[in-house]
N, C-alpha and C positions, 0 to 999 in steps of 0.2 A: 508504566507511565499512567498517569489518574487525570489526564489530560485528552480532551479529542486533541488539540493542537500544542506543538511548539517548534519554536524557530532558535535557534543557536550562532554566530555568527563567531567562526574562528580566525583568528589574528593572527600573525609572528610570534607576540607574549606569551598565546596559549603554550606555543608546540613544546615548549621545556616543560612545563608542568603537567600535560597528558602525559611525554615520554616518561616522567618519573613516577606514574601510577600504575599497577598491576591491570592489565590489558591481555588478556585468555579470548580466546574463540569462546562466543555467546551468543545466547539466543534471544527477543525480545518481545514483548506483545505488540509490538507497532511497527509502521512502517517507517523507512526511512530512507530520505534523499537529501544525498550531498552531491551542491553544487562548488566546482574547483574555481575558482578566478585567478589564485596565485601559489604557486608552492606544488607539492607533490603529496600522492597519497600511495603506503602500502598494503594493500587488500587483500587478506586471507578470506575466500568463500569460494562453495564450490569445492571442497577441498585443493585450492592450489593460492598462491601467493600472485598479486597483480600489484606493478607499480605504476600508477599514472601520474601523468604532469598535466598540468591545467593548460588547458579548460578542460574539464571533464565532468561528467555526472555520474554519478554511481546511485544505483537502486537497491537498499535490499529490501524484501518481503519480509511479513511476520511469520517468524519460526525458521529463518534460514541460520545455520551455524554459520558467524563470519566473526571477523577480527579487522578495525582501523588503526592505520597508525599515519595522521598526521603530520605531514613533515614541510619546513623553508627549502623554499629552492630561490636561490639568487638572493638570497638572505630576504625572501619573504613568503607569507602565507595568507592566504584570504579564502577562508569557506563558507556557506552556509550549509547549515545541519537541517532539515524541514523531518520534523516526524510527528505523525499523525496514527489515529487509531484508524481500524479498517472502514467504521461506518461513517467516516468523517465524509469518504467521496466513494461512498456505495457505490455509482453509476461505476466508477473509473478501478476504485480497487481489484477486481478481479481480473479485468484483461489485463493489467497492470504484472499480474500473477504470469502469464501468459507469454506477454511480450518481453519482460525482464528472465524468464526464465531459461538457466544458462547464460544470461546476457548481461550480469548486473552493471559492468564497467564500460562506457561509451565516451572515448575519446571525442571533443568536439572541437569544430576550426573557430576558431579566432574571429570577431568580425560581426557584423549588426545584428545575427542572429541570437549570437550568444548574448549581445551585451544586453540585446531586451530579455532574455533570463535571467541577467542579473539584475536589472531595476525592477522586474516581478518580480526577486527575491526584495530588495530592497521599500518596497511597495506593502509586500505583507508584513514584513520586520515593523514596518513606520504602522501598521492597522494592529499589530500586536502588541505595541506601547503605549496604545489609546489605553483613558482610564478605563473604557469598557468597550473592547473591541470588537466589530463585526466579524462574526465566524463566517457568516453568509459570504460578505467580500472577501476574505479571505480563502475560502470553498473555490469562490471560482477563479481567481489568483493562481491556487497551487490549480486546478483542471487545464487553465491555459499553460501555467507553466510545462505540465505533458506532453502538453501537445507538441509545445514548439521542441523538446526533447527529442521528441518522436519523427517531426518533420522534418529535423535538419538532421539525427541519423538516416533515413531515406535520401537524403541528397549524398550524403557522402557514401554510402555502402548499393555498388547494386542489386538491383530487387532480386538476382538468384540467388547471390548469399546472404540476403535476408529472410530468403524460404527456409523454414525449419521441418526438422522432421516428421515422417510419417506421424508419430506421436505427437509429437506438439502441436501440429496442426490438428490433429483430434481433438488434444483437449482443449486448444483454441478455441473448435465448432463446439464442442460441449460447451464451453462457457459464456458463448454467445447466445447459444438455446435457451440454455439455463437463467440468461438475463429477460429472456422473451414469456417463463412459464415456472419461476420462482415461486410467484406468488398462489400456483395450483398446488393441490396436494398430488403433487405426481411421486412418481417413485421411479428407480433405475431402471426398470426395462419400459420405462415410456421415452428416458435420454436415449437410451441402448438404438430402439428402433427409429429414431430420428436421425442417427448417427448410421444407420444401417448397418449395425454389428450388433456383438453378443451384448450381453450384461455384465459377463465375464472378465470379457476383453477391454470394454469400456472402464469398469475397476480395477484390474492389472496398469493400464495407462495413469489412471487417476492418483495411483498407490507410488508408479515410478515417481510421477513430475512433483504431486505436493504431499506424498506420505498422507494420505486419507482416502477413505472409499468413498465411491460417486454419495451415497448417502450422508456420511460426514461434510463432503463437499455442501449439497443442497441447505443441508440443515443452518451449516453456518452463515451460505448467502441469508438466508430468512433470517438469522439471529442478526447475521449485519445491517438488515433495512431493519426489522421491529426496533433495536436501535438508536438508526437514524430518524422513525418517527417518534419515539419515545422521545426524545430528544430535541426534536425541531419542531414536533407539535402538540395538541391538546387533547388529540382523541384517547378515549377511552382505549384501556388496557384488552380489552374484549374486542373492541373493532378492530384494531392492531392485529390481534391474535388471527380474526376473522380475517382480515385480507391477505390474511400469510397463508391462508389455508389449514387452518387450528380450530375447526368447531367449538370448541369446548375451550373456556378462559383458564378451568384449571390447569388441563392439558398442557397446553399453552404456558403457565406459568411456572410448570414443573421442566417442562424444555425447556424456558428459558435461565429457572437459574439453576438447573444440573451443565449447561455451559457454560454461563456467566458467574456462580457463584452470589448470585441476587438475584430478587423478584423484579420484576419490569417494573413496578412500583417504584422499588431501592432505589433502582437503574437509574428513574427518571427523576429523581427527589438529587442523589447522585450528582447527576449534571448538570440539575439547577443551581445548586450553590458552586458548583465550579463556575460555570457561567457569572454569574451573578458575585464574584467576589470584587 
């Protein structure tokens, strides 16, 4: 996707013409949340198959192998599709990582809760049809729309079976650290001893939940904010660099496009004319 943002809104009309297109378990650069109002969905991720009936929200993360299949139920269907790049809601993408892990599928009740998620959804849909839309309102649109996610599974699930494992609550507290000391040039055993384990131990967890080491982890938060500043503001390439913890602008620009595949330059010229079409 060459997009921070888009919004999809699926219909009845759609579900025959998805079912008739080649549909394989995939992988994708971006995030993605679908919200259920009407009809059913069957969800391959995880390695196992989930069929939900609406209301429901499902999360995936970037880089999970998973498979949609859109379906009428009651001879109808109503979705929205919300997918975004990671540095869209820096603040938010990583716990994100966290909380949906093992958990992407969340059946939701019926009722004022849900329907103010769906006029959030219909809210940004109506900011994404402007001839030049606010990313900004739209930013905090999908952040509430999280929340309220997040707040009405707490009401219906209670809080022991929403404790998750020894593991995952590590790498929970790891990526709440990590949100607090990103922008230092730390390294694995500065997480390790705040976590009060090895370095070791702390990369074996990191390797299970997202398939990358604590250092892969770090690097990519910093590549998610430089980014989101490249993006939303006008400082210099070098002061970006500098508050991520990168002395050196080359440094800096050589990390940035051995992950991104462009220079922060590119990057940022990039999402100007997206912006701006």
């Amino acid at each position: 996707m060459n997009q921070l943002f888009q919004i999809l809104h699926l219909r009845t009309e759609d579900v025959e013409r998805l079912a008739a297109q080649p549909n394989k378990p995939h992988q994708h650069d971006y995030e993605e949340l679908i919200i259920g109002v009407a009809g059913q969905l069957e969800h391959f991720i995880d390695f196992k198959t989930t069929v939900l009936e609406a209301p429901f929200a499902s999360f995936v993360t970037k880089g999970k192998t998973h498979r949609v299949q859109p379906g009428a139920l009651g001879g109808a269907c109503n979705m929205w599709v919300l997918r975004f790049k990671s540095e869209f809601i820096p603040e938010t993408t990583f716990q994100l990582y966290a909380n949906y892990h093992d958990h992407a599928n969340i059946s939701l009740a019926a009722g004022a809760c849900f329907r103010r998620q769906v006029v959030l959804c219909e809210l940004i849909d109506g900011e994404m049809q402007q001839p030049v839309p606010d990313l900004g309102i739209v930013r905090h649109l999908l952040s509430a729309l999280f929340t309220m996610i997040e707040s009405e599974r707490r009401k219906q699930v209670p809080e022991e079976q929403l404790r998750q494992s020894t593991q995952n609550t590590t790498f929970k507290n790891f990526l709440a650290i990590l949100e607090d000391y990103f922008r230092r040039p730390e390294g694995v055993e500065f997480y390790a001893e705040k976590l009060f384990m090895s370095a070791r131990n702390l990369n074996l967890i990191c390797q299970h939940i997202l398939q990358k080491s604590v250092s892969e982890i770090i690097e990519t938060r910093k590549l998610i904010e430089a980014k989101n500043l490249l993006a939303t503001t006008d400082l210099p390439v070098s002061e970006i660099g500098f508050e991520l913890g990168y002395n050196e602008k080359a440094y800096f620009t050589n990390v940035f496009k051995k992950k991104s595949g462009q220079t922060p330059t590119e990057f940022r010229e990039e999402m100007r004319r997206l912006v701006n079409r």
